[in-house]
N, C-alpha and C positions, 0 to 999 in steps of 0.2 A: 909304766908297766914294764913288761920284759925287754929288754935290751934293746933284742930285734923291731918289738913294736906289735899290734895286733898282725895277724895275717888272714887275708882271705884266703881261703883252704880252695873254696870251689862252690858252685854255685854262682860265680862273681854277680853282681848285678846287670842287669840285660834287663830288655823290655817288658820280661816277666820274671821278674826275680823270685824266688823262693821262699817261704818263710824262715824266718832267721833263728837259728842254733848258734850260741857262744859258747864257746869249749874253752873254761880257764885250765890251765894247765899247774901240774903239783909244785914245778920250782922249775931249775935253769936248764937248757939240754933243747929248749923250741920246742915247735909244736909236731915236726917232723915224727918222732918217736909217739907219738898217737897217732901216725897216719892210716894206719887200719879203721881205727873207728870215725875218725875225719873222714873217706874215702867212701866210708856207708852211707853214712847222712847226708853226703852228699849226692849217692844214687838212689836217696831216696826222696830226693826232691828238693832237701834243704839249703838255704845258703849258711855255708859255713864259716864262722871268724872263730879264728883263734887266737890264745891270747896268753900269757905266762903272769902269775902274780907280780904284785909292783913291785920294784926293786924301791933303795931308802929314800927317802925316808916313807914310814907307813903314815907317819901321823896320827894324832888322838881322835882328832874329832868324828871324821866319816874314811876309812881307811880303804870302803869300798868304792869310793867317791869314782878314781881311775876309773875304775870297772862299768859305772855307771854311766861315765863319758861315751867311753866303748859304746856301752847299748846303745847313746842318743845316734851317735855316728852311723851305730848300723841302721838304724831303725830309718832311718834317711835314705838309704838305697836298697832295704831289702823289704818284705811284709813283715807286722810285729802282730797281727791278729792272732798267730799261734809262736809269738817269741817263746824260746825257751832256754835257758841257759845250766850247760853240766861244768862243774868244777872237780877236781882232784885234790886230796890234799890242802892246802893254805888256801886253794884259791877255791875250793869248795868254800870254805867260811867266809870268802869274800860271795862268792856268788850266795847264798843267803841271806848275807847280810843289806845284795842287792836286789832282792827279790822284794824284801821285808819292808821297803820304800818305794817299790815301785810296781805297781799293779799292772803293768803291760807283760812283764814276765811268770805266762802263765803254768809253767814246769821249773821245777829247779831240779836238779839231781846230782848227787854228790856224790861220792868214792871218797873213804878214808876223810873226812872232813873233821878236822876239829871245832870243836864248836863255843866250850866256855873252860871246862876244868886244868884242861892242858896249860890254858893263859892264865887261868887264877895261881896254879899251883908249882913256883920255882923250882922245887926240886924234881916233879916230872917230865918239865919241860925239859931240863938240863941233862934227864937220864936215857933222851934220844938216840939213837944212834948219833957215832962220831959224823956219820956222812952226811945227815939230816942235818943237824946242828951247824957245820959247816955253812953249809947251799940257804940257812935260813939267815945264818952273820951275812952272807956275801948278796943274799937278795935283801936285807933290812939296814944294811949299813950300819951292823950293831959295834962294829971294829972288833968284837970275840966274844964267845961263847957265854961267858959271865954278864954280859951285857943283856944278852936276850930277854929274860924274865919284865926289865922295862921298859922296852922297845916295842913288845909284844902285847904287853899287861891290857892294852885298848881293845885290842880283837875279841876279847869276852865276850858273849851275847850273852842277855840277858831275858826272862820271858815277857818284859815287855814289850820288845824289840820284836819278837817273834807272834805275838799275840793275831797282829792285822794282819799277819798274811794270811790269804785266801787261797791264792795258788796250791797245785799238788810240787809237795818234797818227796820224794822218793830217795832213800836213802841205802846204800850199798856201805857194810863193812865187815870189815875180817875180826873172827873173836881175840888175837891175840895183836893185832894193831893197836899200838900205844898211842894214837891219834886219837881211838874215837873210842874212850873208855864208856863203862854201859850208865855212868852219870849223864852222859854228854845225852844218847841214844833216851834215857829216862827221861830226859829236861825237854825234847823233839816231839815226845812221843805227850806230854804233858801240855807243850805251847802249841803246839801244832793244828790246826783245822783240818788240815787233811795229809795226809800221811802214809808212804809204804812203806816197807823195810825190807832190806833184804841181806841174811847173813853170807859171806862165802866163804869159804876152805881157809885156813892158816894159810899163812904167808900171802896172800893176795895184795894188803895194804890198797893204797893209794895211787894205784896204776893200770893202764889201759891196757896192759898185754897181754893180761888173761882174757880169754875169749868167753869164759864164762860172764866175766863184767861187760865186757863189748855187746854180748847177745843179751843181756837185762838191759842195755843202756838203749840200747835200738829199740828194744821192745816198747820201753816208756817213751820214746817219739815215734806218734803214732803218724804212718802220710801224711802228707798235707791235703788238704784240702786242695782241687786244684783252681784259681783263678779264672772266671769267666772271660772269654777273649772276647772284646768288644764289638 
């Protein structure tokens, strides 16, 4: 995963640990730069880990595999009775992709996630911003920009893929975000069992620092439940 490694945010695990919230994060910069929305979920009962998409290689076969370890480790020192996991960006399509195998993660919720079109289609992928494009060579080990298209090509989801999950996806995106074109949002909205949506303002993208995103992201983690003390 990220450089640094997962971080527990807060929450750490104690006698009565909290239900566990995984917050992937959109690319390199740590988990700091969401500390607003880490810093909620954590007053509101949850234990928090964060965590940055994987750096290279993604590999073909299960690229949310990393992501999945994660859960097992947290799932060991916190409650998974209400696991939930938000992703940003890249690592929203990881966090889906790890929902999609795993039925203990009973929320997913994304920002700006890409989901199949972006990875099928080379020349959208490539017409990224310069900055994006950058931070996706340096997190995939693609060596430069021209490489991306098949380093990436495996992140696709497919609707079979998406078919058994049962869990609620809750979904945040901007209309002019090159992330999350309205194929992607039609194919969700088609595979899906259960499903929210939520559009926000231009320019919002794939980031925590609109408080409008922050105050919808809190919303869909609802308290916990609190642990009976023995």
């Amino acid at each position: 995963m990220a450089a640094e490694g997962p971080v527990w945010w807060g929450g750490a695990p104690g006698r009565l640990p909290g239900p566990l919230v995984v917050v992937v994060t959109a690319g390199l910069g740590g988990p700091h730069r969401y500390a607003p929305l880490l810093d909620r979920l954590v007053r509101r009962g949850y234990t928090v880990l964060a965590t940055g998409p994987p750096r290279a290689p993604l590999g073909s076969g299960r690229p949310e595999a990393p992501l999945s370890r994660i859960v097992d480790d947290g799932a060991r020192a916190a409650r998974v009775e209400e696991l939930q996991v938000i992703g940003f960006g890249l690592g929203g399509r990881l966090a889906l992709g790890a929902a999609a195998r795993d039925d203990r993660i009973r929320v997913v919720q994304l920002v700006g996630a890409p989901v199949a079109r972006l990875f099928d289609e080379p020349e959208r992928l490539l017409s990224l911003p310069t900055g994006e494009l950058d931070a996706l060579v340096r997190m995939t080990g693609a060596c430069r920009r021209e490489l991306l298209p098949e380093v990436l090509g495996a992140l696709a989801l497919r609707p079979e893929t998406l078919y058994p999950l049962s869990g609620l996806v809750r979904v945040g995106y901007a209309a002019d975000d090159p992330l999350t074109p309205p194929q992607d949002l039609a194919l969700l909205k088609l595979a899906l069992e259960r499903s929210e949506f939520r559009a926000f303002p231009a320019g919002v993208g794939p980031t925590a620092s609109s408080r409008a995103v922050r105050r919808w992201l809190v919303e869909g983690v609802a308290p916990p439940r609190r642990a009976a003390r023995p």
